[in-house]
C-alpha positions in Angstrom: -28.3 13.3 12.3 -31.7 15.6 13.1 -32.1 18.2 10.3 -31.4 20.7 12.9 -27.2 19.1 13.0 -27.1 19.3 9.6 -28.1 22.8 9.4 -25.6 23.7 12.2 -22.7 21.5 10.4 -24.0 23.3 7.1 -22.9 27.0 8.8 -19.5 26.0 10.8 -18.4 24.1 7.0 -19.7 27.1 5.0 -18.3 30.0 8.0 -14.7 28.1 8.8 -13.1 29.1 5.3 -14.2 32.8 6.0 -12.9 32.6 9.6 -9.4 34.0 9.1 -10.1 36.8 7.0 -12.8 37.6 10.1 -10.8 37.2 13.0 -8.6 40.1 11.3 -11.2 42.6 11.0 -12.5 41.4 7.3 -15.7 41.0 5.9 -17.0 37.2 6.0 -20.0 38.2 4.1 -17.9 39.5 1.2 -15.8 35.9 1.1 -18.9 33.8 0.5 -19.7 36.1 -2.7 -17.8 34.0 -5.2 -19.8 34.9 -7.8 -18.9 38.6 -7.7 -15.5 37.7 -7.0 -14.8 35.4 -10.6 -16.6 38.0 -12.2 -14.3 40.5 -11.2 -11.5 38.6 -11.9 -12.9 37.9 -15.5 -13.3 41.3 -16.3 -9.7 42.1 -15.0 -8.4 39.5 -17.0 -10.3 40.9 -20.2 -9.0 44.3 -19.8 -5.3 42.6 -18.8 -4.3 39.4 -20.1 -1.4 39.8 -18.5 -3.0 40.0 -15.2 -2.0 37.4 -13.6 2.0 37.6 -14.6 1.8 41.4 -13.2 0.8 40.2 -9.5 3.4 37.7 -9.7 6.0 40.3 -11.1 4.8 43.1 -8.7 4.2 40.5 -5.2 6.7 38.3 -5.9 9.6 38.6 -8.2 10.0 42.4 -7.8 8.7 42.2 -3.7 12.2 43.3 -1.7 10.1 42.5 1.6 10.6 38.7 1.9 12.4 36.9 4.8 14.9 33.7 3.7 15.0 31.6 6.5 17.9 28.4 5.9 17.8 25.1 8.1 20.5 22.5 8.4 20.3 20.0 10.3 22.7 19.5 13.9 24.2 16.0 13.1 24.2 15.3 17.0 20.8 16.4 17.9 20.1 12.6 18.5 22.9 12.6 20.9 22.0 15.8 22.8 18.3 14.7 23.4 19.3 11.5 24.4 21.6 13.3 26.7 19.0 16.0 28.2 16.5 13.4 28.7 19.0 11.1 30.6 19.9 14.5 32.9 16.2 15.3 33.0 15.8 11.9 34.4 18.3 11.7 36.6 17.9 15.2 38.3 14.4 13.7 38.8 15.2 10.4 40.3 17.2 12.1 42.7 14.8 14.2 44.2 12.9 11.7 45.0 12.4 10.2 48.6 12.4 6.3 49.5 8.7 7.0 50.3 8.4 8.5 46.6 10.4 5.4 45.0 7.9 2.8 47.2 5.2 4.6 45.6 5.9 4.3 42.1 6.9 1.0 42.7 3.5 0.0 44.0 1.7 1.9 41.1 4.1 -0.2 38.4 2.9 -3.5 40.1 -0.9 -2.2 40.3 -0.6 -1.1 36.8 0.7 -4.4 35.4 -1.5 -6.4 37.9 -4.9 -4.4 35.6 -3.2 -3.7 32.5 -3.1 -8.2 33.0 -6.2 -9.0 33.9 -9.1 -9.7 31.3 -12.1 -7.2 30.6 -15.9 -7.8 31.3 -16.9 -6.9 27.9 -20.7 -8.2 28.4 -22.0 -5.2 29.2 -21.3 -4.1 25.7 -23.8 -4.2 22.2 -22.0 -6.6 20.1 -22.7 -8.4 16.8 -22.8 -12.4 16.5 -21.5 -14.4 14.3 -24.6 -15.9 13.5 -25.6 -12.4 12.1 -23.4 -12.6 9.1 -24.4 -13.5 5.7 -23.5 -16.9 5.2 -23.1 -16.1 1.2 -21.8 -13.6 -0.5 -23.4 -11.7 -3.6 -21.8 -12.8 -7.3 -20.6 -10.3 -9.5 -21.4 -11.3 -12.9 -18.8 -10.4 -15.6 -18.2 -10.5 -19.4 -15.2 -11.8 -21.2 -14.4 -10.8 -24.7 -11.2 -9.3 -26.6 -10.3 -6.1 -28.3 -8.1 -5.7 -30.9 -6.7 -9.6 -30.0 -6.0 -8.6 -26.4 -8.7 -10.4 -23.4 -11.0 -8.0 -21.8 -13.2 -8.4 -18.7 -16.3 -5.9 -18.7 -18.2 -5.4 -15.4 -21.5 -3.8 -15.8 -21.9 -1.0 -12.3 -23.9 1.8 -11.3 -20.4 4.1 -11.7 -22.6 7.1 -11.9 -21.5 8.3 -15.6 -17.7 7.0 -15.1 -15.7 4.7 -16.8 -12.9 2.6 -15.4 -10.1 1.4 -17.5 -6.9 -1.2 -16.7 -5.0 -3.3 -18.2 -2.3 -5.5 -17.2 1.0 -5.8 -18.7 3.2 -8.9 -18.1 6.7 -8.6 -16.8 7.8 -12.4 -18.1 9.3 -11.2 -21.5 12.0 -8.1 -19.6 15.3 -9.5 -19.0 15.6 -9.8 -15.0 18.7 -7.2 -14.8 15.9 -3.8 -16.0 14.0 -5.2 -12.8 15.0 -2.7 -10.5 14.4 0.0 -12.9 10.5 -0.5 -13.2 9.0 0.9 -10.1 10.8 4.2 -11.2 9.6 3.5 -14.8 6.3 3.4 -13.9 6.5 6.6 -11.6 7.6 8.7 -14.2 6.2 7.0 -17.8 2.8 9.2 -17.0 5.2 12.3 -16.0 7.5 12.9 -18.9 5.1 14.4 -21.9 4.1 12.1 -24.6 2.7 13.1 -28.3 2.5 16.0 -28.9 2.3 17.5 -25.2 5.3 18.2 -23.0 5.2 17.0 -19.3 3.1 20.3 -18.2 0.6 19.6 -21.3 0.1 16.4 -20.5 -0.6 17.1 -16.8 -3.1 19.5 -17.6 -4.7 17.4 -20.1 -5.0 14.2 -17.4 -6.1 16.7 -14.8 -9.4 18.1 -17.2 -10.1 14.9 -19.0 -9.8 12.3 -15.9 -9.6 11.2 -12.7 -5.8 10.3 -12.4 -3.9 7.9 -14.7 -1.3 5.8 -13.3 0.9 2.3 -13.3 1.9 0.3 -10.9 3.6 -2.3 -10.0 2.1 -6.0 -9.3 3.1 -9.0 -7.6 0.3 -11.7 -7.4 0.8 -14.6 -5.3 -1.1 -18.1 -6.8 -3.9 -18.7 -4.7 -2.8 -22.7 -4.8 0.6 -22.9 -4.9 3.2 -20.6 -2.9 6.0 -20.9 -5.1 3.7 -19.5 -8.2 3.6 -15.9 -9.0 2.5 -13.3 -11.7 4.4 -10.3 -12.1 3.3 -7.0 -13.7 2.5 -3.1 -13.6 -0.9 -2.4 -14.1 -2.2 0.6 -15.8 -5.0 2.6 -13.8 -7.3 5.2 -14.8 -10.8 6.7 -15.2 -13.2 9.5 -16.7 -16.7 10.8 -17.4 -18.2 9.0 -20.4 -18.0 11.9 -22.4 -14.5 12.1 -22.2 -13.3 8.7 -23.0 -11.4 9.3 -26.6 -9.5 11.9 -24.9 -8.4 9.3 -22.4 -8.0 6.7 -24.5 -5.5 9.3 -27.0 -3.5 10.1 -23.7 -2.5 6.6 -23.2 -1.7 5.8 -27.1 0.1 9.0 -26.7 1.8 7.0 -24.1 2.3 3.9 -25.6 3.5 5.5 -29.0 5.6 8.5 -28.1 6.3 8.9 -24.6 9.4 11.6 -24.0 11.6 9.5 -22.0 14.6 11.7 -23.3 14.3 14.5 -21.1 17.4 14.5 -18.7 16.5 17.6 -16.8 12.8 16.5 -16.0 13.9 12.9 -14.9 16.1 14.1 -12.6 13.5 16.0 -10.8 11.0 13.0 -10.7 14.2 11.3 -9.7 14.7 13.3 -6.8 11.0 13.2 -5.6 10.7 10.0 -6.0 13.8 9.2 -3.9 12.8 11.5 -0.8 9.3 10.1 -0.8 11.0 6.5 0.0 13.4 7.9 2.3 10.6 9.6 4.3 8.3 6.8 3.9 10.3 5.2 6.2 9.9 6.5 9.5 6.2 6.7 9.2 5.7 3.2 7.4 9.3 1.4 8.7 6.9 -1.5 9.4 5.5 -2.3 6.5 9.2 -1.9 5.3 10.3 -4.8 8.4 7.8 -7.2 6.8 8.1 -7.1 2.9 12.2 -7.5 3.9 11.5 -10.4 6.5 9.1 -12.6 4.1 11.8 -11.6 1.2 12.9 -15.2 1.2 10.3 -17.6 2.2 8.3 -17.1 -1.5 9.6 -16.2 -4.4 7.0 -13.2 -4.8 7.9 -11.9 -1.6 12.0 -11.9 -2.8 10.0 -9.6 -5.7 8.2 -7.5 -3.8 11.5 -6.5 -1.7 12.8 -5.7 -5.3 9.9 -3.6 -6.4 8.7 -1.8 -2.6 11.2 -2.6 0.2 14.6 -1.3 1.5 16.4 -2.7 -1.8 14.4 -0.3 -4.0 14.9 2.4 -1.3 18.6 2.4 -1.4 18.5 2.0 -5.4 16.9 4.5 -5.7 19.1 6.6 -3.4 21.8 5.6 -5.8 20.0 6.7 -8.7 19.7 10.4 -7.1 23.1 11.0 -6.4 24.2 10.2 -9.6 25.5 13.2 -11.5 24.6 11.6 -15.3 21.3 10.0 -15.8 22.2 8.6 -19.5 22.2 5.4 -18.4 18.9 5.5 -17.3 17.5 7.2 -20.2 18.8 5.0 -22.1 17.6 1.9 -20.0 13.8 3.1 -19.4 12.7 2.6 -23.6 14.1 -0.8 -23.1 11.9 -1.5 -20.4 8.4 0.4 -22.5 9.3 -2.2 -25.0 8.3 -4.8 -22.8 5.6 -3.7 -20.5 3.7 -1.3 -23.1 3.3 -4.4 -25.4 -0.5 -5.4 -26.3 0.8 -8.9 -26.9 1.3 -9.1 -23.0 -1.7 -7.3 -21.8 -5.4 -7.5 -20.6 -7.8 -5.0 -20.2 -10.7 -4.8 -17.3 -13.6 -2.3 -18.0 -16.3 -1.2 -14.8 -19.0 1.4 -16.3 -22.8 1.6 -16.7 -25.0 -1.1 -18.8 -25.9 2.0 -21.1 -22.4 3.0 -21.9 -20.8 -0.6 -22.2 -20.9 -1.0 -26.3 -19.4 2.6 -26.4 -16.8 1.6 -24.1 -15.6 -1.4 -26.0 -16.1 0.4 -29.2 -13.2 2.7 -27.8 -11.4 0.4 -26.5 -11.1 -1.2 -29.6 -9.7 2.1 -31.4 -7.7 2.5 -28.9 -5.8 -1.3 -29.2 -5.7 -0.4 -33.1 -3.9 3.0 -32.5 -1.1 1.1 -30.1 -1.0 -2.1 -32.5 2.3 -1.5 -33.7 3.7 -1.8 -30.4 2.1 -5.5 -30.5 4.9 -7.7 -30.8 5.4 -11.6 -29.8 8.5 -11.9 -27.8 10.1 -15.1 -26.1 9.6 -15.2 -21.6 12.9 -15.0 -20.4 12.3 -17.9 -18.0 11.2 -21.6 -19.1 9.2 -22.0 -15.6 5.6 -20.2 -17.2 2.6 -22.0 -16.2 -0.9 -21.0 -18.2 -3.6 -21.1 -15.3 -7.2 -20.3 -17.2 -9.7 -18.3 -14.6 -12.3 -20.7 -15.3 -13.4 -23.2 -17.5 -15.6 -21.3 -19.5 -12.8 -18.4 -19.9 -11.4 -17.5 -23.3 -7.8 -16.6 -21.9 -5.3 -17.2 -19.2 -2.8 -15.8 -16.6 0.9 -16.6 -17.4 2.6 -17.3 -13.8 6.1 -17.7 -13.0 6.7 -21.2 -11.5 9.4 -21.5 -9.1 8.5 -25.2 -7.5 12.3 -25.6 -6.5 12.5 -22.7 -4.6 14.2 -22.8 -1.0 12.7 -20.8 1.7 15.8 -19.6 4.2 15.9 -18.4 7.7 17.7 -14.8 8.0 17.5 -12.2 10.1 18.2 -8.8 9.7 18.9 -5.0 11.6 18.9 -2.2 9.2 20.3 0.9 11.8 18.3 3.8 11.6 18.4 7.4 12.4 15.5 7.4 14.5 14.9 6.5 18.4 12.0 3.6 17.5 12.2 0.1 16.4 10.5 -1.3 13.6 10.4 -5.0 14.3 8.7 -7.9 12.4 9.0 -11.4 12.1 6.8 -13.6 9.1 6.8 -17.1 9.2 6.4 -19.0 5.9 2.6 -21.1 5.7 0.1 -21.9 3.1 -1.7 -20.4 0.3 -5.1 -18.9 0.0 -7.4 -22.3 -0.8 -5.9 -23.9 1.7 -8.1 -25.8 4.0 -6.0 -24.1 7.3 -5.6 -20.7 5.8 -9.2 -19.0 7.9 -7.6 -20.8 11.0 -5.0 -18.7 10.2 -6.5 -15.4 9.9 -8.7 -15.9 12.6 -5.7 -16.9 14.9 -4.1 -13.7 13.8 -7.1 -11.2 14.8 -7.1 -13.2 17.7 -3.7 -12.6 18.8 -3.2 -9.5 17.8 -6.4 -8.4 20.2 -6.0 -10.6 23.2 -2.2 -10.7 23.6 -0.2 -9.0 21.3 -1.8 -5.5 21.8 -1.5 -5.8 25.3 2.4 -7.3 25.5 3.4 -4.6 22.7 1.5 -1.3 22.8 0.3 -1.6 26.9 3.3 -3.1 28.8 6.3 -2.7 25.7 4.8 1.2 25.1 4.9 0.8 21.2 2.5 2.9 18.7 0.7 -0.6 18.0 1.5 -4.0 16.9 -0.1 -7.3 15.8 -0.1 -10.2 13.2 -2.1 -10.6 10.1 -2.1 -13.6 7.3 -1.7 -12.7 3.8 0.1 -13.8 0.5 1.1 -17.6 2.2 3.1 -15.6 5.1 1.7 -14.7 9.0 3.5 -11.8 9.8 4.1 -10.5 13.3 5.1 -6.6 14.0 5.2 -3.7 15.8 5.3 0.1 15.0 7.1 3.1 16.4 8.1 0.3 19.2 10.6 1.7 21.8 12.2 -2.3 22.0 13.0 -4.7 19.6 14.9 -8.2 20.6 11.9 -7.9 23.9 9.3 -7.7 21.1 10.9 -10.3 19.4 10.4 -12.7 22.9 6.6 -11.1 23.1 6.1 -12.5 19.2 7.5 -15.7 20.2 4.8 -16.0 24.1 2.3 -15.1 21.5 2.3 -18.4 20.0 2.9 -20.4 23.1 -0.3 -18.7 24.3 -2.1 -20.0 20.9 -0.7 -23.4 21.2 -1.8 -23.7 25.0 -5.5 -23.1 24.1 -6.1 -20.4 27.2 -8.9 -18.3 25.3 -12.4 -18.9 25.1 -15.4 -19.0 22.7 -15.9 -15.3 22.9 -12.4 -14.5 22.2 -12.8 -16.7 18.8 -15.9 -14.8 17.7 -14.8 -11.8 18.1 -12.0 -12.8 16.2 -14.2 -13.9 13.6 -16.5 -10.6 13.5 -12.7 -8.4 13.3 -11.9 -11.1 10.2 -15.4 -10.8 8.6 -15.6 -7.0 8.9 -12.5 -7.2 6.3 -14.2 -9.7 4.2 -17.5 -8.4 3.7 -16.2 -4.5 3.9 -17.8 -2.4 0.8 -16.7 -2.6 -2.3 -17.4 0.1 -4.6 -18.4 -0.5 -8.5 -15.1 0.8 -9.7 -13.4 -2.5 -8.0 -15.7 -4.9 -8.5 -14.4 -7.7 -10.4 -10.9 -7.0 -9.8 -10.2 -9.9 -7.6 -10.9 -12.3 -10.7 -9.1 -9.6 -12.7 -6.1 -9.4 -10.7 -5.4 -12.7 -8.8 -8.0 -15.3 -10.7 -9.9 -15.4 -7.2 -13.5 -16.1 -8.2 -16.9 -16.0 -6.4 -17.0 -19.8 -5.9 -13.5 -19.8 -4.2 -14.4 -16.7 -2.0 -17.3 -18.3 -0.7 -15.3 -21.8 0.1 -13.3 -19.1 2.6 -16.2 -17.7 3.7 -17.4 -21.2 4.8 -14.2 -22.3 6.5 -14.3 -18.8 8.0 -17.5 -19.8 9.7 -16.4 -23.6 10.5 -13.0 -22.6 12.9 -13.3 -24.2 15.9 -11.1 -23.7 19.2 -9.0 -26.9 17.7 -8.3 -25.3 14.7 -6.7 -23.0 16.0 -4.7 -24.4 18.3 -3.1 -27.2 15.5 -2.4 -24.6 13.0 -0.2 -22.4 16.2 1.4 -25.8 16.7 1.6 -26.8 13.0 2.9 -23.6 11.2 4.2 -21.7 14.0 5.9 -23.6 16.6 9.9 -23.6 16.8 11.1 -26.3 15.0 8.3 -26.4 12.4 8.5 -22.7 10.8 10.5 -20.7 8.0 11.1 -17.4 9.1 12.3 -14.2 8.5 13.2 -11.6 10.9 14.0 -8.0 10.5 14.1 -4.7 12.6 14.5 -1.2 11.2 15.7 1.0 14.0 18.6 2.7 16.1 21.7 0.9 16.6 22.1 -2.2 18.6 24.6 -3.5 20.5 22.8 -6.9 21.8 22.0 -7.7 18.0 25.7 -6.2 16.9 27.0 -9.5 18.7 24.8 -11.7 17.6 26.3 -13.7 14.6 23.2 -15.1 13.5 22.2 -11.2 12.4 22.7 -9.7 9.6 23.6 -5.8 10.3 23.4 -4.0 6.6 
């Protein structure tokens, strides 16, 4: 931008706040004198500390002009669209002529005939693969302990912040409090701890950092499929300056956390369970492929437990039910396990300068929650130790599961929504494997050159596509208006891989779409974490980088015919969307 657009974008950002008060006859000047304005409001709060309690009194509790406007819902709304659009239709079809009908006709086949035929994209600036980095940049880290438990330290230019997590194991909880920790981890930061109730503690996490939160985790091995870790990770950050404070919030947390309080559960409850239910009609695809990959790993069968439909309807249960003892009484069982230093390590991203201040406090702080230290037995025998590297003081305990069966199923969950959310993941191989860049390249490739075309251009979904990730290539397709035809467009998809009928170009532009993943920025606050997180070090992400570069037109059409060819695939299938009746009599489906 010439200084000239800044200055312009400087007055319509500074003007547009003011905008409303000035299209009503207001000063704009006055607005932009915020200075005059908190002074004002100091003074008026010096004279009145009651100030602020007196507007709300006078404007809103004691205010008898207000409006209360009450919506339900019409239970056959769906019904009656569906109707007036069919008579809409209809009234139009019939006022059509046979020279009208001809017409459209003509326009479909035109319109199929271009939306078929393949782009000169030539014309077009593009990058080449030969003008990406054939290495990638290695981000040096320190491993030491605190207080007993492993910490990695990552020296960035964080600009005076520190970042703090720590991973806590799951492999010590008995398997029947799995259900319970997603909703564990949204409220254990919500409740009050210490001496602060829940409104304390906000306030307190709201001046003295940047967010604290846990999470849940699912790691899938990068070598084996069948090998997982499982945990909730513990996320936050500050200024320097206020790192004690953040550091007493979580022992606060890990000492005395108010898990007790029935009435402000059930509120978190409640929000937690609408945010799922509405999450589903704007993400119902991400929803079709953690439920269709549910059995062909054992993570995924976990992540279904932890993020998919399973948790949504538990958690629906959980909200309508009229005493929450149980779960009060369930969540300290599950703190016992998870906020336990025994099963825990600790990742640290700050500034050189502020690094031996960092692990200073971090070492008070693993003092202050040592008595929740204790050694306690995994429940399962299958644990396997895998060190991060040789020279590493301390290892990553992963759940081993080299018996497992992967099984075919295929599933309709009936929704109360017009769209389709349809996916289908086919079971493959792990991240070192020697044909998982085929993969990803294959899936870019598809998912620009024939899926995109056969789902959002002819099939008139939102989008859809395939992508490779966590052993599993996973078709889908968003807001689609079919399903069992996107199902066939999935299945041309791969006879157009395995028949070889794209070029050169198409592969490199495939590469480029794979590579602007790969090598998208990474800012200081995450390097690191791939090691921390999934044991994925520099050395193994340049082997990928290199098999990246090396796919060749071959490649790809083995791995189609290898891993995704009826006959030689594990897969899952499932659509979220409005009843069915094609499916309904299809026994091989699965209707919930």
């Amino acid at each position: 931008m010439s200084g000239e657009t800044y200055l312009v974008y400087g007055e319509v950002y500074l003007l547009t706040p003011s905008s409303s008060s000035w299209n009503h006859d207001g000063d704009p000047v006055e607005l932009l004198q915020i200075n005059e304005s908190v002074s004002e409001f100091r003074q008026a709060l010096k004279e009145n500390p009651r100030f602020l309690q007196d507007k709300v009194k006078h404007y809103f509790k004691e205010n008898t002009h207000r409006l209360t406007l009450s919506m339900s819902p019409d239970e056959s709304y769906l019904e009656k669209q569906a109707q007036a659009e069919e008579e809409k239709l209809q009234k139009k079809i019939q006022a059509l002529s046979d020279g009208d009908r001809k017409e459209i006709y003509d326009k479909g086949l035109e319109l199929l005939d271009a939306q078929s035929k393949t782009q000169d994209a030539s014309c077009l600036p593009a990058l080449k693969v030969s003008d990406i980095e054939p290495t990638i940049p290695v981000t040096p880290v320190q491993i030491s302990t605190a207080g007993g438990v492993p910490v990695q330290y990552c020296e960035q230019p964080t600009n005076g912040l520190v970042y703090f997590r720590a991973m806590c194991s799951l492999n010590t909880m008995p398997e029947e409090l799995r259900l319970y920790v997603p909703l564990f981890c949204s409220v254990i930061t919500k409740m009050g701890c210490g001496a602060l109730d829940y409104r304390q503690q906000s306030q307190q996490m709201e001046l003295r950092t940047g967010g604290m939160s846990v999470s849940t985790q699912v790691i899938q091995d990068s070598t084996q499929l069948d090998m997982y870790e499982q945990g909730v990770l513990l996320n936050s950050s500050c200024l320097d300056r206020n790192l004690p404070h953040m550091f007493e919030l979580w022992s606060d947390i890990f000492n005395s956390p108010h898990l007790d309080d029935e009435e402000r559960l059930r509120v978190l409850v409640m929000m937690s369970a609408q945010e799922l239910a509405n999450g589903i009609s704007y993400s119902g695809h991400m929803y079709a492929m953690t439920r269709s990959s549910r059995h062909l790993t054992p993570a995924g069968d976990l992540r279904e437990t932890f993020s998919g439909m399973d948790q949504v309807k538990f958690m629906k249960r959980i909200a309508e039910m009229s005493d929450l003892s149980q779960v009060i009484r369930t969540l300290p069982r599950i703190k016992k396990h998870l906020l336990n230093p025994d099963n825990m390590r600790c990742a640290v991203n700050t500034t050189p300068q502020k690094m031996s201040d960092t692990a200073a406090q971090l070492e008070s702080f693993m003092k202050d929650v040592s008595e929740n230290r204790k050694e306690r037995k995994p429940v399962r025998s299958n644990i396997v130790e895998v060190r991060y590297q040789q020279a590493y003081s301390y290892v990553r305990k992963l759940i081993s599961e080299l018996n497992f069966s992967p099984c075919q199923m295929k599933t309709l969950f009936p929704m109360p929504f017009p769209v389709n959310f349809v996916s289908e993941s086919i079971r493959t191989v792990p991240f070192s494997h020697e044909d998982y860049a085929s993969l990803c390249v294959l899936a870019r490739m598809m998912t620009a050159k024939f899926l995109h075309g056969e789902i959002r251009e002819k099939g008139g979904a939102y989008g859809g596509g395939a992508r490779m990730g966590g052993g599993v290539f996973t078709f889908y397709s968003y807001r689609d208006p079919n399903s069992v035809q996107t199902l066939s467009a999935f299945r041309r998809g791969v006879d157009w891989a395995k028949s070889g009928q794209f070029t050169q170009q198409d592969i490199d532009e495939a590469k480029l779409s794979v590579f602007s993943a790969v090598d998208s920025p990474v800012a200081p606050s995450n390097k690191g974490m791939g090691l921390f997180l999934s044991g994925v070090t520099d050395e193994m992400k340049q082997s990928h980088r290199e098999r990246l570069f090396a796919v060749t037109h071959k490649n790809l059409v083995d791995v189609a015919e290898r891993y995704l060819g009826v006959g030689q695939r594990t897969c899952g299938v499932t659509i979220l969307g409005p009843e069915n009746d094609t499916i309904k009599k299809d026994p091989s489906w699965i209707v919930k």
